[in-house]
C-alpha positions in Angstrom: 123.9 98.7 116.4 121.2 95.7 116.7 121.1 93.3 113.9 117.3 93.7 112.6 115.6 91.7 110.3 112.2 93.7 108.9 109.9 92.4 106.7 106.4 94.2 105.5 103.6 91.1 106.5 100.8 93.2 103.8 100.1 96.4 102.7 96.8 98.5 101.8 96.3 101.8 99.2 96.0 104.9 100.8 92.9 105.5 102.6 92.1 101.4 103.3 92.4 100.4 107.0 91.7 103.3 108.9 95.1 104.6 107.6 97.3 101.6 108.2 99.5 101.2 105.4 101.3 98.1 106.2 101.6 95.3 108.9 105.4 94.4 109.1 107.2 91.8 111.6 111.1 92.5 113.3 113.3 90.0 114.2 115.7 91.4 116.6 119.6 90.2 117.4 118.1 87.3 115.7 116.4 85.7 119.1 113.5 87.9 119.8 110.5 88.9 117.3 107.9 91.6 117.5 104.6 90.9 115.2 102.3 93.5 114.3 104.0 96.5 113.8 101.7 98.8 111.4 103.1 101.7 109.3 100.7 103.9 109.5 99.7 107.3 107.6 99.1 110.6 109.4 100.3 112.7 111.8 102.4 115.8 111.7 105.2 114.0 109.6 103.4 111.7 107.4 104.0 107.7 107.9 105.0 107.1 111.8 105.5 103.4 112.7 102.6 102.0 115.9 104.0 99.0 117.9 101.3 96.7 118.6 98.8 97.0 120.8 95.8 95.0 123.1 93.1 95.9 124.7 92.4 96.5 127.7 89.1 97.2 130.2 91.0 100.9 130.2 91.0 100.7 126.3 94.4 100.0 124.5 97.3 99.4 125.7 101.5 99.5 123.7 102.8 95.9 124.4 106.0 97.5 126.2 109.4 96.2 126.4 112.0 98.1 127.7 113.8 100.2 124.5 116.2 103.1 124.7 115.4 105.8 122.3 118.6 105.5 120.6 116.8 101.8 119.4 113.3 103.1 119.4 114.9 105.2 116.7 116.6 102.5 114.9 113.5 100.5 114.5 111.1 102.6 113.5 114.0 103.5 110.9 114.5 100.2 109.3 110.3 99.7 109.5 109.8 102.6 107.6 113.0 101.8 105.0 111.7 98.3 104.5 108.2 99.6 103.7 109.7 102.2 101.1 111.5 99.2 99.6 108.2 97.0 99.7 107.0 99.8 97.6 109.2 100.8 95.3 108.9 96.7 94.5 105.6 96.8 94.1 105.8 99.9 91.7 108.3 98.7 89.6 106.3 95.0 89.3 103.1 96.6 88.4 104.3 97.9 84.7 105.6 94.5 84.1 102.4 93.0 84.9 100.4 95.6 83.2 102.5 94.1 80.4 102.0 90.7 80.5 98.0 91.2 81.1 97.7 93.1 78.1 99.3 90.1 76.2 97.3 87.3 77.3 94.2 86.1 75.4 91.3 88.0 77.6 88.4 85.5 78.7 86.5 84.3 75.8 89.0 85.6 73.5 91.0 83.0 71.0 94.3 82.4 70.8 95.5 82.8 67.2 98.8 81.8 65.0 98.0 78.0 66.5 
């Protein structure tokens, strides 16, 4: 197996961005990087992972290197596990920040016990 390095760039609620969901950079065997990966929502099984792209005068084009699908797999794997982990992050930092926002003074509100 290749040693990959993921890691989810931003990410966007459902329904933002034309469906993209997140932006996410690989770093593979540690010497070559691909930018602008997007996870993105839709299809027949839900989140399916777009390599990036440029256009073209013919329209858009996949910025191709040569993978085996055995690797193909394993990529797209470990974008889509990342993003699951950026998100299950996320979730569990929102109630703790709900938390904290509820405790500070709101704007124009005093501080008391001083």
């Amino acid at each position: 197996m290749t040693e990959l390095d993921i890691r989810i760039t931003s990410m966007y609620p459902p329904g933002s961005q034309g469906g993209t969901r997140a932006y996410a950079s690989a770093t593979i065997g540690g010497c070559f990087a691909v930018r602008g990966i997007k996870v993105v929502e839709g299809g027949r099984d839900g989140l399916f992972v777009s390599m990036p792209s440029r256009k073209t005068q013919d329209g858009y084009k996949e910025v191709c290197f040569p993978v085996t699908a055995e690797f193909r797999e394993q990529l797209h794997g470990a974008v889509l596990d990342a993003y699951h982990q950026a998100i299950a992050m996320a979730q569990a930092d929102a109630p703790a920040q709900t938390a904290s926002a509820q405790e500070a003074p709101q704007p124009g509100q005093q501080m008391t016990g001083m």
